[in-house]
C-alpha positions in Angstrom: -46.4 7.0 7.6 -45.7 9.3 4.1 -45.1 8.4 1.4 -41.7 9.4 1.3 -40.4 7.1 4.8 -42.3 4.1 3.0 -40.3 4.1 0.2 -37.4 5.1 1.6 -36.3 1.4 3.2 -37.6 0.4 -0.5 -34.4 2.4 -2.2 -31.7 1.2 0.3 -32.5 -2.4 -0.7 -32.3 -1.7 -4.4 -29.5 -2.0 -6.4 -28.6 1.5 -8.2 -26.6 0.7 -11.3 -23.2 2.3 -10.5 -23.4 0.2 -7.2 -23.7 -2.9 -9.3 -20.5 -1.4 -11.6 -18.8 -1.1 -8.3 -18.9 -4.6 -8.6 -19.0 -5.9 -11.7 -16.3 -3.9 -13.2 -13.4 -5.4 -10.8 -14.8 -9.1 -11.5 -14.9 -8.7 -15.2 -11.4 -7.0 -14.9 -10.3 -10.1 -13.3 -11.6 -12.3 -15.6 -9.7 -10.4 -18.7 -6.5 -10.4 -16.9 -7.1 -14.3 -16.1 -7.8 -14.6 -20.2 -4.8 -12.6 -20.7 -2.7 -14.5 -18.4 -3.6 -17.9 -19.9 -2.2 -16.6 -23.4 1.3 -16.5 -21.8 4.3 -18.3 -20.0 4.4 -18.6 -16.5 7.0 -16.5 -15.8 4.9 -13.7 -17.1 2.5 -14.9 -14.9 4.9 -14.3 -12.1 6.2 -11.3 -13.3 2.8 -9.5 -13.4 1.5 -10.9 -10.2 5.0 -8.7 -9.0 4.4 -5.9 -10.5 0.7 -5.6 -9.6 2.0 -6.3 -5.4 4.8 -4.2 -6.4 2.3 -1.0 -7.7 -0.3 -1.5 -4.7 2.8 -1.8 -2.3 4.7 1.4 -3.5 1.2 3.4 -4.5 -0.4 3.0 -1.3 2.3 4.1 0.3 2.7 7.2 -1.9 -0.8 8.2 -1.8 -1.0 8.3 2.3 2.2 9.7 2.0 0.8 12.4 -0.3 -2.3 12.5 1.8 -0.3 13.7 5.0 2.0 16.0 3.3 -1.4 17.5 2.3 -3.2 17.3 5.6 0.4 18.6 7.6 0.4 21.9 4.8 -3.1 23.0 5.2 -2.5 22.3 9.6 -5.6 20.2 9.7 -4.6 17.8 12.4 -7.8 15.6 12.7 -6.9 14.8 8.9 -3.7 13.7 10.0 -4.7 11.6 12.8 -7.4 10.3 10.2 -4.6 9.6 7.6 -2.9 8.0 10.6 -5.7 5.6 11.7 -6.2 4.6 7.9 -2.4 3.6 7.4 -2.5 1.2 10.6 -5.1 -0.3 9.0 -3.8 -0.8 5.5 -0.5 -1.5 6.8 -1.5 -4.8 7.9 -4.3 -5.9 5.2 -2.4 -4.3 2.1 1.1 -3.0 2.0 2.5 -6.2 4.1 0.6 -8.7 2.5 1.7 -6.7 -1.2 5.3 -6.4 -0.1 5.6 -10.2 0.7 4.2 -11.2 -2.7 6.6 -8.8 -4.2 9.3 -10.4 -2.2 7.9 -14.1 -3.0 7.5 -13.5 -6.7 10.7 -12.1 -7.1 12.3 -15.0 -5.8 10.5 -16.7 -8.1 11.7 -14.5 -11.1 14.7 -15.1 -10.2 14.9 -18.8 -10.2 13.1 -19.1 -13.5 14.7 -16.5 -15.2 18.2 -18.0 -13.8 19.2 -14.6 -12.7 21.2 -15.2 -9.8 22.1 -13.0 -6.8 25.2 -12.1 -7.7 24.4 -8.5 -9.3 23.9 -5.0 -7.7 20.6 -4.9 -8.4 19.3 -7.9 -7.4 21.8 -7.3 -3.3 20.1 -3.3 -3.4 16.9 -5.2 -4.3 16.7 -7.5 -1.4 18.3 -5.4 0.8 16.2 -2.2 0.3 12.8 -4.4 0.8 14.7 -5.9 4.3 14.9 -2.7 5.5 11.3 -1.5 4.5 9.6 -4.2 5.7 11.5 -4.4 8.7 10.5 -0.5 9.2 7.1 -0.9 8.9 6.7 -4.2 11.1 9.5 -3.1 14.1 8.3 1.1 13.8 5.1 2.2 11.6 3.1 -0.3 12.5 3.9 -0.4 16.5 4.1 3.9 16.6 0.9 4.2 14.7 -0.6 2.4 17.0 1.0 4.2 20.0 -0.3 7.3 18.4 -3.7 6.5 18.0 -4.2 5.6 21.9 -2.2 9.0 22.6 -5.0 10.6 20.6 -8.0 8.9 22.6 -6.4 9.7 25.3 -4.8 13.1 25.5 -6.7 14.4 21.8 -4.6 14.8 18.5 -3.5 18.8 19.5 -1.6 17.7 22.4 2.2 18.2 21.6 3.2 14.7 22.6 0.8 13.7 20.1 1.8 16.3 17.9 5.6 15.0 18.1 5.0 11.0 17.7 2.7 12.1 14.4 5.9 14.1 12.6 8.1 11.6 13.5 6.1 9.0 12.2 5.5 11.0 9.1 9.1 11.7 8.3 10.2 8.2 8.9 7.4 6.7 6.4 8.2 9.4 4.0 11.4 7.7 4.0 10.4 4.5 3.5 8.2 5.8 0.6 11.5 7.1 -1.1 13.6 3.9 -0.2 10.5 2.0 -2.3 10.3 4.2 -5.2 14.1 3.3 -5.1 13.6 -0.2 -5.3 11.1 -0.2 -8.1 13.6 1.9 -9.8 16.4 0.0 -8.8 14.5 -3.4 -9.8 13.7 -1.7 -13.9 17.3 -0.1 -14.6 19.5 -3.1 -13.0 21.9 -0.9 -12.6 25.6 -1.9 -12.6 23.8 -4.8 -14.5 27.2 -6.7 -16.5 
């Protein structure tokens, strides 16, 4: 044994100091938003638990999104099918736990803040999110999925594959837009009397 392969299980165990800002820089985060939010009403409270679901809901999306377009452009299909595989798997641990809290929190807003459903905005609002979420539970979801076993087995150049991937991509690029329209929708209230 050198001297290098005996230290070498020595530095995996250690603790390099950006790996212990990986951490600590997300807990004391959370404990300055938890001091901000103390220093406020609890409709803020609300309101900023929404918009944080609301920005990890609509930027995930956007980034894969982005990801793909950028994958489909330079032809590299193995990135696509990667993008793929990593979109099934945040669709079910982030963007529909985020778009729920959005949805739940809204409700919320709207009950302290006395709003009331009567108003474009708030109709397009609830509308819109129906139709994303029901999108990405009844297709994305269920096709990525498909798509993922038609790449084990018949490989991500085969055109069946091929076809179920730009489908899949064109109907979540959609859904992207129809959630940028919501955040947009949900800051401008338009038709707001």
């Amino acid at each position: 044994m050198t001297e290098e392969t005996a230290a070498a299980p020595v530095a995996k165990t250690m603790r390099s100091p950006v790996a212990m800002l990986a951490w600590a820089a997300p807990l004391a985060g959370l404990a300055v938003a938890i001091v901000f939010l103390t220093q406020t009403t609890w409709y803020e409270v609300f309101k900023t638990v929404h918009v944080v679901a609301a920005i990890t809901w609509l930027g995930g999306g956007l980034l894969i999104t982005v990801l793909a377009l950028r994958a489909d452009r330079a032809g590299n299909d193995d990135d696509l099918i990667g993008i793929g595989r990593q979109a099934e798997w945040a669709s079910t641990r982030i963007f529909i736990p985020s778009s729920l809290v959005v949805l739940v929190m809204g409700v919320v807003l709207m009950h302290k803040g006395q709003w009331g459903y009567d108003h474009f905005w708030t109709l397009f609002g609830l509308l819109a999110w129906g139709l994303s979420f029901a999108v990405g539970a009844t297709f994305l979801g269920p096709q990525t999925g498909k798509l993922n076993k038609l790449v084990a087995e018949k490989g991500p150049r085969h055109p069946e594959t091929q076809a179920k991937l730009r489908v899949i991509l064109a109907v979540a690029r959609a859904d992207v837009v129809l959630i940028v329209l919501i955040a947009i929708d949900m800051v401008a209230k338009p038709f707001f009397t």
